[in-house]
C-alpha positions as CSV (number, residue, x, y, z in Angstrom):
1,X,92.8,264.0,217.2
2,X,93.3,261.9,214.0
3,X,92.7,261.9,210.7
4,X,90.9,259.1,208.3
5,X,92.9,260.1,205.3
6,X,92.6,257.6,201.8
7,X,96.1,258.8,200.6
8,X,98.0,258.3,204.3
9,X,96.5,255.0,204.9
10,X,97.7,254.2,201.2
11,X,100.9,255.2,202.0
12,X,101.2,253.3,205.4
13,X,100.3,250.1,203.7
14,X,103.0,250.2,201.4
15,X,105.8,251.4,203.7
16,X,104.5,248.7,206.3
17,X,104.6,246.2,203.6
18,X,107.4,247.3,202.1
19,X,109.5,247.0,205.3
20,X,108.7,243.4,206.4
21,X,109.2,242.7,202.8
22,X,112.3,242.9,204.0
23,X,112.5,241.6,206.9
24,X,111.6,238.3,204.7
25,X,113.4,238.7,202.2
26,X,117.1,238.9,204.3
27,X,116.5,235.7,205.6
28,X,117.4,234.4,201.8
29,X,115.0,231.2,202.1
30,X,111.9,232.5,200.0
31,X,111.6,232.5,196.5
32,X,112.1,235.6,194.4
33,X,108.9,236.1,192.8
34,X,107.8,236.2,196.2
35,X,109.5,240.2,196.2
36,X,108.2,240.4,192.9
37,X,104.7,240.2,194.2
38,X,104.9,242.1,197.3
39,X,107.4,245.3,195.5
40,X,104.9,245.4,192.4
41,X,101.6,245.6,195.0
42,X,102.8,247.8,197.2
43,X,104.5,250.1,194.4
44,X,101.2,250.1,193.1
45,X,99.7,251.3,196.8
46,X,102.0,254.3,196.6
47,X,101.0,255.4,193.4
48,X,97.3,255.4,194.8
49,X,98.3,257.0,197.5
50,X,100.2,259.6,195.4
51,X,96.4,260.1,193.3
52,X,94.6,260.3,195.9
53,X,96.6,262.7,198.1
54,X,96.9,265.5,194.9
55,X,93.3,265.1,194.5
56,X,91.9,264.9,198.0
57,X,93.6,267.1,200.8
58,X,97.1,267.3,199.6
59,X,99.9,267.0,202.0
60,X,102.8,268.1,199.5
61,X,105.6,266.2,201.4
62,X,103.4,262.9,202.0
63,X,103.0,262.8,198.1
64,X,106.7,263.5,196.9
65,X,107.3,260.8,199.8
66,X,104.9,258.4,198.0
67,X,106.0,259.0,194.6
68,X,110.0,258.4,195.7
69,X,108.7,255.5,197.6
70,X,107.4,254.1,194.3
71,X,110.4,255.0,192.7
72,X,112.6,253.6,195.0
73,X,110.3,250.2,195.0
74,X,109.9,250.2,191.2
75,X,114.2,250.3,191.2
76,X,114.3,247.3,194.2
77,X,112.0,245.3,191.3
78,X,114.1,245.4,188.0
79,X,117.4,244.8,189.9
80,X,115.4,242.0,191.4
81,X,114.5,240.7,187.8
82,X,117.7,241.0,186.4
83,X,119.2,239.1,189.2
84,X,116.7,236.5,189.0
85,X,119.1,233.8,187.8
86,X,121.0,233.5,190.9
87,X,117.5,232.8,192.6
88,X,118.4,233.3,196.6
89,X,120.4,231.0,198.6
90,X,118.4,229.1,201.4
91,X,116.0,228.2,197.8
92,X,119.0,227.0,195.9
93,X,119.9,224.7,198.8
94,X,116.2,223.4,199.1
95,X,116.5,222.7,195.5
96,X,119.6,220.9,195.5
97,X,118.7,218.5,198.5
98,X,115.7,217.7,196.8
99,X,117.4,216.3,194.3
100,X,119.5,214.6,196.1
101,X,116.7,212.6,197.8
102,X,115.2,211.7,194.2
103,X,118.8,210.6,193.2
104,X,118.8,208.3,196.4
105,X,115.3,207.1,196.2
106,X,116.6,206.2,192.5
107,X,119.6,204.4,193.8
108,X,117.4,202.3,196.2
109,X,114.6,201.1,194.2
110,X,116.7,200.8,190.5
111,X,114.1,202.6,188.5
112,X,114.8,206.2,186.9
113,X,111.3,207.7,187.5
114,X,109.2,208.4,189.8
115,X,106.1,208.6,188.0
116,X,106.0,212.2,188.3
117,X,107.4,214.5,186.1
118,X,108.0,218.4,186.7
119,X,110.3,220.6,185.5
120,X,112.9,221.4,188.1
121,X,113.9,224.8,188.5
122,X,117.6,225.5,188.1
123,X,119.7,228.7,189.6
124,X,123.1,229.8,188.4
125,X,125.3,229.9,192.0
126,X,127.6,232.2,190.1
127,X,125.2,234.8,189.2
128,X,124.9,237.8,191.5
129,X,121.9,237.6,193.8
130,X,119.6,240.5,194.8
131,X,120.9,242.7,197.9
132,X,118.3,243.0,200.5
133,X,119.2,246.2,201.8
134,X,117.7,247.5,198.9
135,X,114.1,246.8,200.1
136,X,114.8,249.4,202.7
137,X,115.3,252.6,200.7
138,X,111.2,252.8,199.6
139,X,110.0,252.7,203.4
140,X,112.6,254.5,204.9
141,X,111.5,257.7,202.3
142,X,108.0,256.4,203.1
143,X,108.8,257.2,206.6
144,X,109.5,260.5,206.1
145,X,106.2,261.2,204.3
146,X,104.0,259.5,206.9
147,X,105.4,262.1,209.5
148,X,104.7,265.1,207.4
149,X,101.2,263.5,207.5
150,X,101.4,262.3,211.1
151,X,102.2,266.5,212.0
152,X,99.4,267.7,209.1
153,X,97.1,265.4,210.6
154,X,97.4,266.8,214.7
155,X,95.5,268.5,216.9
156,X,97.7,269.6,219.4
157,X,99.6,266.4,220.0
158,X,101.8,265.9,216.8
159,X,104.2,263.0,218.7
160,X,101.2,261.5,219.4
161,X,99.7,261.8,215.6
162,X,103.0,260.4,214.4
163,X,103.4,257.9,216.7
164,X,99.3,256.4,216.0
165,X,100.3,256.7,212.2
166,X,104.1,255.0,212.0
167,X,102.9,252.3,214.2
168,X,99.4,251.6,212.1
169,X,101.5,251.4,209.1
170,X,103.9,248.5,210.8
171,X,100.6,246.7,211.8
172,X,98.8,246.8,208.3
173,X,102.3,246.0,206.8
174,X,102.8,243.1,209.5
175,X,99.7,241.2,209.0
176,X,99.2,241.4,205.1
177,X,102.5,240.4,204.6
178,X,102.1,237.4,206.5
179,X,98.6,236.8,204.7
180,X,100.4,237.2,201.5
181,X,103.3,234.5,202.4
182,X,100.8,232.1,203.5
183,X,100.0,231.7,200.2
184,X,103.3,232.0,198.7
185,X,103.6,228.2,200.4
186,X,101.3,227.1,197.7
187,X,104.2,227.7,195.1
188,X,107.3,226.7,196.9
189,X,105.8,224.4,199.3
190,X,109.0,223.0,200.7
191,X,109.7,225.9,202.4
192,X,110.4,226.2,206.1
193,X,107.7,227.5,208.4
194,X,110.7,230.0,210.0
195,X,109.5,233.0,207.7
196,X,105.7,233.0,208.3
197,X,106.2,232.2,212.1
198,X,108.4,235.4,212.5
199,X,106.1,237.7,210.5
200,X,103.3,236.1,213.1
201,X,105.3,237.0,216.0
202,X,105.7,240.5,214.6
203,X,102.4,240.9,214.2
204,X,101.7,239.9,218.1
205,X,104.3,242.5,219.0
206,X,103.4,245.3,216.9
207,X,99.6,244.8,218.7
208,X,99.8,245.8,222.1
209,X,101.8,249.6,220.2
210,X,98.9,249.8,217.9
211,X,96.1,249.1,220.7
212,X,97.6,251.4,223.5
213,X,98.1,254.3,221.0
214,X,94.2,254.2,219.4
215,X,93.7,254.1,223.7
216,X,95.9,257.0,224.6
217,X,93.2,260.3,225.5
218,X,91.7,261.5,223.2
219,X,91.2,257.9,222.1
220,X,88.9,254.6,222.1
221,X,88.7,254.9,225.5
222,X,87.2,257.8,225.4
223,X,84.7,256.7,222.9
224,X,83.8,253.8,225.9
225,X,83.9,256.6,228.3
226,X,80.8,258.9,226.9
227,X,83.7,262.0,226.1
228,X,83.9,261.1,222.4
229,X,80.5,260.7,220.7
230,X,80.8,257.9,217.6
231,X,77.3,258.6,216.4
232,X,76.0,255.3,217.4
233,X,75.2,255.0,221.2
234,X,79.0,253.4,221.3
235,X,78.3,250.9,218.9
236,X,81.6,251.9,217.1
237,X,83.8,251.1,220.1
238,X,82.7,248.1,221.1
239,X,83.2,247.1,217.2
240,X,86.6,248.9,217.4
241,X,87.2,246.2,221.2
242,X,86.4,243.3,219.3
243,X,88.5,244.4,215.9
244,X,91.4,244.5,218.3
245,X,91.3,241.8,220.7
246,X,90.0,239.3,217.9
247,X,93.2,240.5,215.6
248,X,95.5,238.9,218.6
249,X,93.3,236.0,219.2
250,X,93.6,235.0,215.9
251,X,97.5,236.0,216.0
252,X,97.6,233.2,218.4
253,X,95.5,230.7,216.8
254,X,97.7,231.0,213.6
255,X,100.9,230.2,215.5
256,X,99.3,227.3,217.6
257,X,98.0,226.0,213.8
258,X,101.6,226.4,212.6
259,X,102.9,224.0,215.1
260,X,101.1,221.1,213.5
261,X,103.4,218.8,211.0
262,X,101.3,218.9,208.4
263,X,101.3,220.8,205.3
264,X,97.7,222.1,205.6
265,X,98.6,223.5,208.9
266,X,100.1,226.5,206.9
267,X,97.1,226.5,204.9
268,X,94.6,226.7,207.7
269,X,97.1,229.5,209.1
270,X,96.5,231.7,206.1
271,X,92.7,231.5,206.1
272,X,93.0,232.8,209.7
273,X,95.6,235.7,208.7
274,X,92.7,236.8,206.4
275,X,90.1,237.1,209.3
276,X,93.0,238.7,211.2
277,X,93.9,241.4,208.1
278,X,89.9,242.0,208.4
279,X,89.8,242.8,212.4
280,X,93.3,244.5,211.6
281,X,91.7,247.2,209.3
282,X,88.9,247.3,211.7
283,X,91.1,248.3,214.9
284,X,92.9,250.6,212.3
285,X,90.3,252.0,210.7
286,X,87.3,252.1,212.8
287,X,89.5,254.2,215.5
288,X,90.7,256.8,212.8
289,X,86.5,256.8,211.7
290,X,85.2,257.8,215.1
291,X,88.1,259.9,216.6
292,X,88.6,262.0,213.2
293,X,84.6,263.3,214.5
């Protein structure tokens, strides 16, 4: 029915994190460390899953996937460092009005401090800036892997196999990504909400595909049914229920939170995206657990 597998759910990680890396990083607003992060971690997720696959139940075409995938995320990094000097656009315009405001705030009240000093952080507008597009090469070869594991992992319904395992690896990438840029807001706090909102609202979508695959026979239903036995009187399904519907509650708690002015809004958002990456790993996880009995 499905498979709880250390090397695929490695590998969906980092293509689902890998892929609304980018869908952050085209927007050209957040910093670029922010990539630096989230291409090192999950480069580092694809090299586990590589490891673990060759060691535990190898799936030859999930772990070449993995290891391009690394490659390809390892590559997306040093362009990304060498092109660090140009910085990305919306961040070079945040900077720049800044420092317009201090000029006129300077202007206004005739003094040439403010009484706080900090080392402004300066761009070069010629300098090529890091292309995007490239953040899609490493989860588009993931992809291909987490089919091969999608069909090794079937028992009898490979579309549905695939389908359970491309869609988890959007909603683990969806919500840890939007964990992780929570806190990026603690270094470049000027930052438009825009960002973090859409990864929210991706998250929300990606739900209801995640939930109504896990309930698609043979599946959580079943285990509510009697027809699938978890081992625990049903115990694990009613978890697996409250993984899932508190994962969307707190989807829409975080957005409701992100509607407030003030700055610790976003900070109150992030706590709650780590509850929700919690009850998302549950729903994930606890499903592959019982139906892989």
């Amino acid at each position: 029915m499905i498979r709880l597998d250390a090397a695929t759910v490695l590998l969906q990680w980092a293509a689902g994190g890998l892929l609304f890396l980018w869908v952050t990083t085209r927007r050209r607003e957040v910093g670029i460390g922010y990539g630096w992060l989230l291409r090192g971690t999950n480069l580092l997720l694809a090299v586990g899953a590589v490891v673990v696959g060759v060691l535990f139940e190898p799936v030859p075409v999930r772990e070449v996937a993995a290891a391009l995938t690394a490659v390809a995320a390892g590559a997306a990094l040093v362009v990304s460092v060498q092109r660090r000097r140009a910085g990305v656009a919306g961040q070079r315009a945040e900077a720049a009005r800044k420092q317009e405001r201090v000029a006129a705030m300077v202007n206004v009240s005739g003094y040439e401090a403010t009484g706080i000093e900090r080392d402004e952080q300066t761009f070069d507008g010629d300098a090529p800036e890091f292309p995007p597009a490239l953040d899609l090469i490493a989860p588009a070869i993931a992809i291909v892997g987490l089919i091969a594991a999608g069909i090794d992992a079937a028992d009898g319904n490979a579309l549905l196999a695939v389908a359970r395992t491309l869609v988890g690896a959007a909603f683990l990438g969806a919500i840890t990504d939007a964990m992780l840029l929570g806190h990026w807001y603690l270094v470049q706090p000027g930052m438009a909400r825009g960002p973090l909102l859409e990864l929210v609202r991706l998250v929300m979508w990606v739900w209801p595909a995640e939930v109504a695959l896990l309930l698609v026979p043979t599946g959580m239903a079943s285990v509510w049914s009697g027809a699938v036995d978890d081992g625990y009187g049903g115990t694990l399904g009613w978890m697996w229920g409250a993984c899932a519907g508190g994962t969307i509650v707190l989807a829409f708690v975080t957005r409701a939170a992100l509607r407030e002015r003030y700055y610790s809004a976003v900070m109150a958002a992030t706590g709650l995206l780590y509850l929700a990456i919690l009850t998302a790993f549950g729903t994930d996880l606890v499903a592959r657990a019982v139906l892989a009995g």
